[in-house]
N, CA and C atoms of all chains as a GROMACS GRO file, in nm:
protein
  507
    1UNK      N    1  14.762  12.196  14.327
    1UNK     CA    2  14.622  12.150  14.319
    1UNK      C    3  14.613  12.004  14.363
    2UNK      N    4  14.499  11.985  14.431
    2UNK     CA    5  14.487  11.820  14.485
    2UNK      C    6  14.461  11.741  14.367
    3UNK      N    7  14.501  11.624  14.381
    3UNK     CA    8  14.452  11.467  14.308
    3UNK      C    9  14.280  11.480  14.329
    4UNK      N   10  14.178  11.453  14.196
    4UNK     CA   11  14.060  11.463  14.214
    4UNK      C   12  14.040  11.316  14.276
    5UNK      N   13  13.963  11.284  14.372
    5UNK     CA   14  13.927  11.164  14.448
    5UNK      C   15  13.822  11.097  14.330
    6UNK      N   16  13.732  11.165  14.260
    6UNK     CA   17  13.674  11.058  14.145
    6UNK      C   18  13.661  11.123  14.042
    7UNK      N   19  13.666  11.018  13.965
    7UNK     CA   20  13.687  10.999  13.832
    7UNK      C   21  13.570  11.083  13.733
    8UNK      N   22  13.426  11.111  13.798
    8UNK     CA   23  13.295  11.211  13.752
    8UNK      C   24  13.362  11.285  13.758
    9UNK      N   25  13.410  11.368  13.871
    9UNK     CA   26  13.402  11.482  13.890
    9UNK      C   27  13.521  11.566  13.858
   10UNK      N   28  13.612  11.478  13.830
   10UNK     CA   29  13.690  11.502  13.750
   10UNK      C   30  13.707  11.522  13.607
   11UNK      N   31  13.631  11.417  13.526
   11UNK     CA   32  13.588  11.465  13.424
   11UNK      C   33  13.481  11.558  13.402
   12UNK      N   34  13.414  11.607  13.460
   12UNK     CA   35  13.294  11.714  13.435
   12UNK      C   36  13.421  11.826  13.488
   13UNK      N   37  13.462  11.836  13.555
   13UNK     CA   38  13.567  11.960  13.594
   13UNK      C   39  13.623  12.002  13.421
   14UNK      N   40  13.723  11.892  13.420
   14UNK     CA   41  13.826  11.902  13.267
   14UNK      C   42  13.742  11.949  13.165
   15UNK      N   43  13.640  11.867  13.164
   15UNK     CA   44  13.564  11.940  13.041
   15UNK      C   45  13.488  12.040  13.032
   16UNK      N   46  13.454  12.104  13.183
   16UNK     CA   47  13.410  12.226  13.177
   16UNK      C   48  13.515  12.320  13.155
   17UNK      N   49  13.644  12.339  13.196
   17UNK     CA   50  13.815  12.338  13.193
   17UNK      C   51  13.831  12.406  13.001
   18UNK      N   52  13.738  12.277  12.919
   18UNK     CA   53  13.832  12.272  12.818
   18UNK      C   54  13.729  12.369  12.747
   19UNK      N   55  13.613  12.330  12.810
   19UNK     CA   56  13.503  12.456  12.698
   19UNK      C   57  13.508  12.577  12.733
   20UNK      N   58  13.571  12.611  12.839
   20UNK     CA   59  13.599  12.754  12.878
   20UNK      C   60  13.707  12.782  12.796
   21UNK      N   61  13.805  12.765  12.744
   21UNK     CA   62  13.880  12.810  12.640
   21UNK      C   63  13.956  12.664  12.595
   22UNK      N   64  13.914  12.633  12.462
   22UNK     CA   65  13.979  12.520  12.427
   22UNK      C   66  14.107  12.536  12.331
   23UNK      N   67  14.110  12.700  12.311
   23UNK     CA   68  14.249  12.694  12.237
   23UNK      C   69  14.372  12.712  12.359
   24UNK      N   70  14.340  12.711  12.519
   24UNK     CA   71  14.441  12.702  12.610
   24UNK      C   72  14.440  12.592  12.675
   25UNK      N   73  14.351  12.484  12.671
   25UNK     CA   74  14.381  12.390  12.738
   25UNK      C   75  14.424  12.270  12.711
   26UNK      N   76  14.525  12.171  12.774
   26UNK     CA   77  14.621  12.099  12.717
   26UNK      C   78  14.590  11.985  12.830
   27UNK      N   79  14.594  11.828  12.745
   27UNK     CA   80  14.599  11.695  12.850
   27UNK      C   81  14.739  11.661  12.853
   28UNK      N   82  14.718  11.597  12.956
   28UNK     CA   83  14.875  11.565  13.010
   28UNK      C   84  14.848  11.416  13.004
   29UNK      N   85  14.922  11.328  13.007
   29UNK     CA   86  14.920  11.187  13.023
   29UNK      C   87  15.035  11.102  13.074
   30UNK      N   88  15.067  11.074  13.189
   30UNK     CA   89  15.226  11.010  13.235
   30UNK      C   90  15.130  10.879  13.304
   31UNK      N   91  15.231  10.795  13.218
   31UNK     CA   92  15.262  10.671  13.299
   31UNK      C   93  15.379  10.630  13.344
   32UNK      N   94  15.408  10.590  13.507
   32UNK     CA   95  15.535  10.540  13.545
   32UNK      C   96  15.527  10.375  13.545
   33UNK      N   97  15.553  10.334  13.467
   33UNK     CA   98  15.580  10.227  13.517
   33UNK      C   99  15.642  10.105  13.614
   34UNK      N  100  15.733  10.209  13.693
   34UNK     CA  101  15.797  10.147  13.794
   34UNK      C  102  15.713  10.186  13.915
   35UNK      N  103  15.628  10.280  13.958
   35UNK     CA  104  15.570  10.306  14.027
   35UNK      C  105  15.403  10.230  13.989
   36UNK      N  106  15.379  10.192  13.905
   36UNK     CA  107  15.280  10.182  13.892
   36UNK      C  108  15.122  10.234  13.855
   37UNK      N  109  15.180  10.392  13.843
   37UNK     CA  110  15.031  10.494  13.842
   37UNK      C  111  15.056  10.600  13.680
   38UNK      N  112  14.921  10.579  13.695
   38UNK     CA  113  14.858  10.684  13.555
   38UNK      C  114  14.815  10.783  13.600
   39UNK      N  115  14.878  10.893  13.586
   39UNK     CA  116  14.845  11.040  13.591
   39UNK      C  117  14.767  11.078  13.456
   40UNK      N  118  14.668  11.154  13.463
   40UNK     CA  119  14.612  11.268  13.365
   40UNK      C  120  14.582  11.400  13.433
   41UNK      N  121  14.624  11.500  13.348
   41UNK     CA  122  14.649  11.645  13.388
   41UNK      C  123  14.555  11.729  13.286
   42UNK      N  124  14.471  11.808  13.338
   42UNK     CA  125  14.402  11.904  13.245
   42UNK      C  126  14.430  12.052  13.253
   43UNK      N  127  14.486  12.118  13.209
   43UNK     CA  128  14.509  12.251  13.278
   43UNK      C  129  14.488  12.322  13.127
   44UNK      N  130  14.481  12.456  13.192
   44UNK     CA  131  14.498  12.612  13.080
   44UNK      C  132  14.647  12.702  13.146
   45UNK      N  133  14.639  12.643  13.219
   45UNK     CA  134  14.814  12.763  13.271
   45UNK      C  135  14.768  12.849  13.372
   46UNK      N  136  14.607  12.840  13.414
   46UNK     CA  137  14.531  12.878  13.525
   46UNK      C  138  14.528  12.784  13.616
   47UNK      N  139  14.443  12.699  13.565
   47UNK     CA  140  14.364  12.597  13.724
   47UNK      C  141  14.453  12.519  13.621
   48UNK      N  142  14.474  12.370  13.687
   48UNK     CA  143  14.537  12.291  13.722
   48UNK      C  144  14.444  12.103  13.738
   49UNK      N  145  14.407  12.057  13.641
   49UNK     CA  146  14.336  11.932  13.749
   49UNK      C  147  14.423  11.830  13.723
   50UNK      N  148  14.406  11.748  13.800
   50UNK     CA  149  14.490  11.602  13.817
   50UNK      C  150  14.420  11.501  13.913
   51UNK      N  151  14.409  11.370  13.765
   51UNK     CA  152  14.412  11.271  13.892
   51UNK      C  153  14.513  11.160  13.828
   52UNK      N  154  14.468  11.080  13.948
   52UNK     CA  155  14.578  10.990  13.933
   52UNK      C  156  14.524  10.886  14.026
   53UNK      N  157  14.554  10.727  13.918
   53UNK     CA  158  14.502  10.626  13.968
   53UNK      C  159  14.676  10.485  13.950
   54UNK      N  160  14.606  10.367  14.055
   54UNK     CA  161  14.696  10.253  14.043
   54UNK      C  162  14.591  10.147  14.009
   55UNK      N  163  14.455  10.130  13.927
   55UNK     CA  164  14.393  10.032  13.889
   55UNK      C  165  14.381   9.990  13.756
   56UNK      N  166  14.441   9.856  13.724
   56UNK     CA  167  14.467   9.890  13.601
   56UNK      C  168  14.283   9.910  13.480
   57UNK      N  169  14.214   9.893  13.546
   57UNK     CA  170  14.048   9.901  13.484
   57UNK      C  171  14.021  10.013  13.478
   58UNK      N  172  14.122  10.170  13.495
   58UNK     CA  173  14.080  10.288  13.517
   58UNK      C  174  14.128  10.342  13.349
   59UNK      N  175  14.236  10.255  13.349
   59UNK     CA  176  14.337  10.263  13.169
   59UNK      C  177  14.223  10.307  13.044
   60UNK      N  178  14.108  10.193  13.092
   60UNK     CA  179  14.002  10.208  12.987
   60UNK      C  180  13.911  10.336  12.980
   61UNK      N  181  13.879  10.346  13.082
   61UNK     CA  182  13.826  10.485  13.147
   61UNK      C  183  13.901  10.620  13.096
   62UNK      N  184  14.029  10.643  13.096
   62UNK     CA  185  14.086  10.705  13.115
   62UNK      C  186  14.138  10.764  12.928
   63UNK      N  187  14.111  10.648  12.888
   63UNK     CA  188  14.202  10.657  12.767
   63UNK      C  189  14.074  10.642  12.644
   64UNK      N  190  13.918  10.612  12.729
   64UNK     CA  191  13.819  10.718  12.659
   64UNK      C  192  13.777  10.814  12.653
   65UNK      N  193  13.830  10.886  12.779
   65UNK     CA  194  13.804  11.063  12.779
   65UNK      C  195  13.894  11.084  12.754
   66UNK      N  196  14.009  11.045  12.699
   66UNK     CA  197  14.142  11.161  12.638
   66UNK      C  198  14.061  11.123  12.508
   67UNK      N  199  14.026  11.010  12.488
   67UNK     CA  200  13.990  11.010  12.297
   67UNK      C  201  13.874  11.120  12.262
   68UNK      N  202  13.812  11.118  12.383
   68UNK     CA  203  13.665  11.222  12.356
   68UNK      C  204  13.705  11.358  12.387
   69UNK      N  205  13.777  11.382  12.452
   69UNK     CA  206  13.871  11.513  12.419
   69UNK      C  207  13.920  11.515  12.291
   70UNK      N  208  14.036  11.421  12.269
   70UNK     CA  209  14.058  11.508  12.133
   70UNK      C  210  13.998  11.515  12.010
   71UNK      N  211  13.873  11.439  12.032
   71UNK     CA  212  13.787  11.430  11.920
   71UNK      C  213  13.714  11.587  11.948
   72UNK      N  214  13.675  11.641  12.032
   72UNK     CA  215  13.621  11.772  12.094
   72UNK      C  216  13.703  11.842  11.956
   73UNK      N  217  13.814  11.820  12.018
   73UNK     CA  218  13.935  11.961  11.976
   73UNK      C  219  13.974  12.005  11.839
   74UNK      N  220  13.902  11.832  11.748
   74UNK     CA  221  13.942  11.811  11.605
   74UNK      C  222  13.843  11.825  11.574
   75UNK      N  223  13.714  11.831  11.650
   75UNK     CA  224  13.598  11.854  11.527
   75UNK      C  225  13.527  11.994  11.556
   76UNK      N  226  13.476  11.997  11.672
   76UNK     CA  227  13.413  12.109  11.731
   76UNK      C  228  13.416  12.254  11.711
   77UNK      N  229  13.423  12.343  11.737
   77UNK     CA  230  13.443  12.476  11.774
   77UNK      C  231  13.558  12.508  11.603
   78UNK      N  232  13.528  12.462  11.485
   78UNK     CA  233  13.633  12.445  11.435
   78UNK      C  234  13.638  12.584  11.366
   79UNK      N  235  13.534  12.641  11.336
   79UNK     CA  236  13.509  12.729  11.258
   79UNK      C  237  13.498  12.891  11.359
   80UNK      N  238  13.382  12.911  11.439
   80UNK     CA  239  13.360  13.012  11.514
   80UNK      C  240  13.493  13.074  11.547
   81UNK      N  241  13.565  13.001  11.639
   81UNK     CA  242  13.662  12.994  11.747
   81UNK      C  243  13.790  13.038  11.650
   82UNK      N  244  13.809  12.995  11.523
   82UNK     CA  245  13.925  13.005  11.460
   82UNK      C  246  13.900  13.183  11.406
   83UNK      N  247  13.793  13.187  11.335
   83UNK     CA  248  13.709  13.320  11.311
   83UNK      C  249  13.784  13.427  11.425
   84UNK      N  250  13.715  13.399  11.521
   84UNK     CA  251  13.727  13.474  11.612
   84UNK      C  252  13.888  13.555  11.655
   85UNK      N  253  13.956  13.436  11.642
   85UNK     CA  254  14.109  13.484  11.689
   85UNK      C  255  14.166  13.534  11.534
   86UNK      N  256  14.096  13.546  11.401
   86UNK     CA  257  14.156  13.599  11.313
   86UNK      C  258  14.062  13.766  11.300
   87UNK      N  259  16.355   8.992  13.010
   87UNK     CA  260  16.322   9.049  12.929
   87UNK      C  261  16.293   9.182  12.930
   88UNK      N  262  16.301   9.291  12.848
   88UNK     CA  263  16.290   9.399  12.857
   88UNK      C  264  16.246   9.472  12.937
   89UNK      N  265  16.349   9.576  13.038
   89UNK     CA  266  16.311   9.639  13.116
   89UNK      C  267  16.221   9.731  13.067
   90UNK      N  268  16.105   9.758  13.124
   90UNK     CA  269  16.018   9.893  13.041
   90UNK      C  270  16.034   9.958  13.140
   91UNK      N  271  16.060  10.100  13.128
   91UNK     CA  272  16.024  10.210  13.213
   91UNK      C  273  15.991  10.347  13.090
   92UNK      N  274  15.847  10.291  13.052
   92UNK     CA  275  15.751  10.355  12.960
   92UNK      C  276  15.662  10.481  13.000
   93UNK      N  277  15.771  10.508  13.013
   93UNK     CA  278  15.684  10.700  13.065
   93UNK      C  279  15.616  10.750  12.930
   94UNK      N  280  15.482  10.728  12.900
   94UNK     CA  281  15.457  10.795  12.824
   94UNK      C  282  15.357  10.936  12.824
   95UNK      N  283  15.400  11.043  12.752
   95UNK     CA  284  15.369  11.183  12.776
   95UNK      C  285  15.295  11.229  12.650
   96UNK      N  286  15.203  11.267  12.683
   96UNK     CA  287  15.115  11.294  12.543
   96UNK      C  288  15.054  11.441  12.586
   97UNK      N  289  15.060  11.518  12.492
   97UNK     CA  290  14.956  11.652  12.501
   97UNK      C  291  14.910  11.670  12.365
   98UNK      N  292  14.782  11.622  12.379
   98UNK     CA  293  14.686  11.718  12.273
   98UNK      C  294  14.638  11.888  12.289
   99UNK      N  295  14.687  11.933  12.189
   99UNK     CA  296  14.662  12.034  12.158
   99UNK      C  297  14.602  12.110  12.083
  100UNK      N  298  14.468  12.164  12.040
  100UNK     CA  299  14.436  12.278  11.942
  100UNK      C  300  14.519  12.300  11.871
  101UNK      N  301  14.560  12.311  11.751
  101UNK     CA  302  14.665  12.403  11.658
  101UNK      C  303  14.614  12.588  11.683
  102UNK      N  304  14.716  12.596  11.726
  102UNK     CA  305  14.698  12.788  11.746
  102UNK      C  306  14.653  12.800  11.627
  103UNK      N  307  14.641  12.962  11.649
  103UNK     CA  308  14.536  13.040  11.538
  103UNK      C  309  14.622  13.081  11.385
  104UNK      N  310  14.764  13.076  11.438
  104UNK     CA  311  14.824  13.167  11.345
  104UNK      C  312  14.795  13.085  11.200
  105UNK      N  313  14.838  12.972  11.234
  105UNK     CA  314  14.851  12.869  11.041
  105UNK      C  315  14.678  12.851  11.007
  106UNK      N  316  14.609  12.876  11.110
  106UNK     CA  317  14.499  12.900  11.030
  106UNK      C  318  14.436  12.954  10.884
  107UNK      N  319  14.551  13.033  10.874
  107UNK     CA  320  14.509  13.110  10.747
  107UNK      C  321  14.482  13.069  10.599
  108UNK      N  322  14.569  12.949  10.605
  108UNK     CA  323  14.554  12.908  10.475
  108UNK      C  324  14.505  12.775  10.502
  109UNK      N  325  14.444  12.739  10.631
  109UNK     CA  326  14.451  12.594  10.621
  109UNK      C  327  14.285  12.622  10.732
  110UNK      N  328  14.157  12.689  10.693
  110UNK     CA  329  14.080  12.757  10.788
  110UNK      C  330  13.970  12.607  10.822
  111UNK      N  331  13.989  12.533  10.738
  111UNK     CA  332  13.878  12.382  10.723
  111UNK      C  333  13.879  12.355  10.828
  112UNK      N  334  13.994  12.230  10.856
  112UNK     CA  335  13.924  12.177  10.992
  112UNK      C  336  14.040  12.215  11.125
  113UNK      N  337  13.998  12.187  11.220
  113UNK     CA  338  14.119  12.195  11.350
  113UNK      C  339  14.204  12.076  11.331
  114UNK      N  340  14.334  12.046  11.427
  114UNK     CA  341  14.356  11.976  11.432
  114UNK      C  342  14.440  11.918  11.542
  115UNK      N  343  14.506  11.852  11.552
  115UNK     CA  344  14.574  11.831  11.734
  115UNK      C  345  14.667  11.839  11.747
  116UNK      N  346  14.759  11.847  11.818
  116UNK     CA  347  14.901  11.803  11.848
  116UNK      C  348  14.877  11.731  11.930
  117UNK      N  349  14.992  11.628  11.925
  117UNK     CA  350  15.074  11.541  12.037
  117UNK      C  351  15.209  11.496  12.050
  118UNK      N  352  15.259  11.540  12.124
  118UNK     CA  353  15.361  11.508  12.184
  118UNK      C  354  15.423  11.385  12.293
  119UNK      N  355  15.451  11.336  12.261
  119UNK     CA  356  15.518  11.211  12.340
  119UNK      C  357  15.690  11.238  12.384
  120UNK      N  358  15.716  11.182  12.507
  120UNK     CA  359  15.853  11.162  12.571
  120UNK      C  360  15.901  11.022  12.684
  121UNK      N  361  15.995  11.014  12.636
  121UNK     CA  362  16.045  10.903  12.727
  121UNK      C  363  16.156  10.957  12.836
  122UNK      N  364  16.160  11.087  12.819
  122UNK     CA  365  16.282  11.136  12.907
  122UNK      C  366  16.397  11.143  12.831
  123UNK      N  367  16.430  11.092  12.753
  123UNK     CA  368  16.520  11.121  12.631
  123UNK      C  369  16.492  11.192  12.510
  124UNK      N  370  16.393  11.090  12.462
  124UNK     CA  371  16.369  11.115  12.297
  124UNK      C  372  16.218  11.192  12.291
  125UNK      N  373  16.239  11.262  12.257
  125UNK     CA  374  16.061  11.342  12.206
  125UNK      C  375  16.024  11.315  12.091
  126UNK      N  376  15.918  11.264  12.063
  126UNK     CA  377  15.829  11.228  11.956
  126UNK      C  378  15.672  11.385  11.937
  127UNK      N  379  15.682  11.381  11.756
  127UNK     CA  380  15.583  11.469  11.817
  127UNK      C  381  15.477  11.461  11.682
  128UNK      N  382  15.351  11.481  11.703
  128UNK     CA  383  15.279  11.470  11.559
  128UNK      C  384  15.129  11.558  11.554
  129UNK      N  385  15.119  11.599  11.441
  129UNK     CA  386  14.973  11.642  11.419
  129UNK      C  387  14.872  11.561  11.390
  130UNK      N  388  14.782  11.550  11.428
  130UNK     CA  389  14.656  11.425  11.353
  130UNK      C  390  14.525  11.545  11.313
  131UNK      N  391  14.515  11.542  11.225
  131UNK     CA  392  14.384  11.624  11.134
  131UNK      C  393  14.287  11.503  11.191
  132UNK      N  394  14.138  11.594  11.167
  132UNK     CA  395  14.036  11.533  11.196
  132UNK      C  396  13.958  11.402  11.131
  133UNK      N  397  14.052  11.374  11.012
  133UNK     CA  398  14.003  11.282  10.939
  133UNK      C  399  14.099  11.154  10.966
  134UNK      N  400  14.214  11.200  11.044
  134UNK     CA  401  14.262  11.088  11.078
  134UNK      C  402  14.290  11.011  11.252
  135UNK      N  403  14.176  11.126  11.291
  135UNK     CA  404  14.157  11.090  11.450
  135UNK      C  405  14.118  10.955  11.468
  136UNK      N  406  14.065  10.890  11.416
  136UNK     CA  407  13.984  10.740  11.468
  136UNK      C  408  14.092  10.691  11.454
  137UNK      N  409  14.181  10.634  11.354
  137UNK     CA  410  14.299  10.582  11.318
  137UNK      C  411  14.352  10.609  11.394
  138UNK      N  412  14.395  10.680  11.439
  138UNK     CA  413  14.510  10.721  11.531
  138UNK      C  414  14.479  10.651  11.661
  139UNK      N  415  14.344  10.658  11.674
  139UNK     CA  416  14.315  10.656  11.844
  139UNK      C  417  14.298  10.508  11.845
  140UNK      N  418  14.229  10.402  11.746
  140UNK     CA  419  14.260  10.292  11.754
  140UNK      C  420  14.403  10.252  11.792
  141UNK      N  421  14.483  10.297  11.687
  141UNK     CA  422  14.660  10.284  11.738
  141UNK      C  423  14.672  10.318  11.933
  142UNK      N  424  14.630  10.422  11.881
  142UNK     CA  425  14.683  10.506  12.044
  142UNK      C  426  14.614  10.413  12.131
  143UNK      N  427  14.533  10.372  12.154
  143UNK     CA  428  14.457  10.290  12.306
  143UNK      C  429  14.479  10.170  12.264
  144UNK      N  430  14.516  10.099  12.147
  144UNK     CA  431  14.588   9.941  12.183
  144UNK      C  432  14.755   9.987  12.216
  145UNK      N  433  14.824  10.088  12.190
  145UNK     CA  434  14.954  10.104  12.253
  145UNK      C  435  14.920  10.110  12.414
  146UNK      N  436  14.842  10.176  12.457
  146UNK     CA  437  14.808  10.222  12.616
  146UNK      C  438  14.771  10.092  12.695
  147UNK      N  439  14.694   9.988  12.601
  147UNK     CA  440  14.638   9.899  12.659
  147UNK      C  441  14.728   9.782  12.653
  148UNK      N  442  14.838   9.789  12.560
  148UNK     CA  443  14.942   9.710  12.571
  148UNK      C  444  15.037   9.747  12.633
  149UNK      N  445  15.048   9.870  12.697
  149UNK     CA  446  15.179   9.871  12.791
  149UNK      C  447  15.181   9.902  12.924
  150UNK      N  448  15.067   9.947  12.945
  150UNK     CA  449  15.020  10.024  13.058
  150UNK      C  450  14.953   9.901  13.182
  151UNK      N  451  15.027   9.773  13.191
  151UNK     CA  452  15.035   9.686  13.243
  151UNK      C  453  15.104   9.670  13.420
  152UNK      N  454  15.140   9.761  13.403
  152UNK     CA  455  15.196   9.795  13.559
  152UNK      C  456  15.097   9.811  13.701
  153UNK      N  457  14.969   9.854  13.606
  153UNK     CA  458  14.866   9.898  13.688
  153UNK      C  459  14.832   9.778  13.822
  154UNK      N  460  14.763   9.797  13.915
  154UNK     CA  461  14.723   9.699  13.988
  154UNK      C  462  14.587   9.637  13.867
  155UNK      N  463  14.550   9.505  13.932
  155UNK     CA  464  14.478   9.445  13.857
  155UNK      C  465  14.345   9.462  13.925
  156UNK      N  466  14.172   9.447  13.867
  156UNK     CA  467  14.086   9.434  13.910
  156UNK      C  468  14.052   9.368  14.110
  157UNK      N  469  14.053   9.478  14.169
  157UNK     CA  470  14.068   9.462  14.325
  157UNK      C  471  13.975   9.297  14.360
  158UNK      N  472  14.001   9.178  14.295
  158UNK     CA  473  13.984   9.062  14.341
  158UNK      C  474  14.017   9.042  14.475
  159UNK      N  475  14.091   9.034  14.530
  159UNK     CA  476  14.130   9.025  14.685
  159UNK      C  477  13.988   9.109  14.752
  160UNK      N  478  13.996   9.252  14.732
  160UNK     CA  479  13.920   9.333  14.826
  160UNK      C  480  13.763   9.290  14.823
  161UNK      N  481  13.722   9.234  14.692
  161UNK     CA  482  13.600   9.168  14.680
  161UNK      C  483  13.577   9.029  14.675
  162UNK      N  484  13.659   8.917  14.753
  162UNK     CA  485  13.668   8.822  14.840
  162UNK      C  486  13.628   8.840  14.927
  163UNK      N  487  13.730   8.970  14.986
  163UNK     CA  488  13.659   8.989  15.173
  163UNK      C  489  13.567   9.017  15.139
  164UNK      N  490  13.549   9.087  15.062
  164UNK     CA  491  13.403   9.130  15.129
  164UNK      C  492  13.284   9.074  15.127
  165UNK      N  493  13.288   8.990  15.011
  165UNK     CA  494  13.178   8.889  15.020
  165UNK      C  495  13.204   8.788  15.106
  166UNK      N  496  13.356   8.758  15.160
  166UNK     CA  497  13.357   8.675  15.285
  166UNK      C  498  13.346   8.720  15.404
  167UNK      N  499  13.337   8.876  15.388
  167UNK     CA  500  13.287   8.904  15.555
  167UNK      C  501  13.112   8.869  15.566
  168UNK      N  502  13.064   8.908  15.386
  168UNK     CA  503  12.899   8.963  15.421
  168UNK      C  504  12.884   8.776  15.475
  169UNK      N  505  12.960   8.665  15.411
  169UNK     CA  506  12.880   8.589  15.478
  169UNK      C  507  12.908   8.532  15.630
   0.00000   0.00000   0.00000
């Protein structure tokens, strides 16, 4: 799968990604530091998204939609969704 | 001073369905961290997400320093081409 070129549409992807089944989908997060770049990965074991930046002003960006993800994952769907798979 | 080569690897996760059973209240996350050696790994319940994430984004914002910095150069030129 390609590197998403921006950062919207990437997040509206992931999170459409994660509400389509949020008990399969998993963030990824690598930083290299010798290279310089921050990867984030959204996948279900289906589709696949990724981007990946070298600015360090994207860190902030980046590391408020993983928080608003996992705030999704800890509060949301907590009840229905659990129901459902029992 | 300290070489960093700070790969850090995190996956949040849903807790599967199965331990649900006795525990049906709230969801909660996994994460996992790696350096290529050592794996770190933890649950955070929903009551202790803020906490955590304060921790978690001053660790990110303290190490994750490698990045290029705010494109100053590229917005020189360009305000030295517009004039």
């Amino acid at each position: 799968m390609p590197y998403y070129r921006t950062w919207e549409e990437f997040t509206r992807a992931a999170e459409k990604l994660y509400q389509a089944d949020p008990m399969k989908a998993r963030v990824t997060l690598k930083y290299r530091h010798c290279d310089g770049t921050l990867r984030m990965k959204v996948t279900d074991d289906v589709v696949c998204l990724l981007y990946s930046t070298d600015q360090a002003q994207d860190v902030k960006k980046i590391e408020k939609f993983h928080s608003q993800l996992m705030r999704l994952m800890v509060a949301r769907e907590s009840r229905s969704s659990a129901m459902e798979t029992n | 001073m300290v070489l960093l080569e700070n790969d850090g690897r995190t996956k949040p996760i849903p807790k599967k369905g199965h331990i649900e059973g006795f525990e049906p209240a709230d969801n909660k996350c996994l994460l996992r961290a790696t350096d290529g050696k050592r794996k770190i790994s933890t649950v955070v319940s929903s009551k202790e997400v803020n906490k955590f994430q304060m921790a978690y984004s001053n660790l990110l914002r303290a190490n994750m320093d490698g990045l290029k910095k705010k494109d100053k150069k590229s917005k020189a030129k360009k305000s030295g081409a517009a004039q």
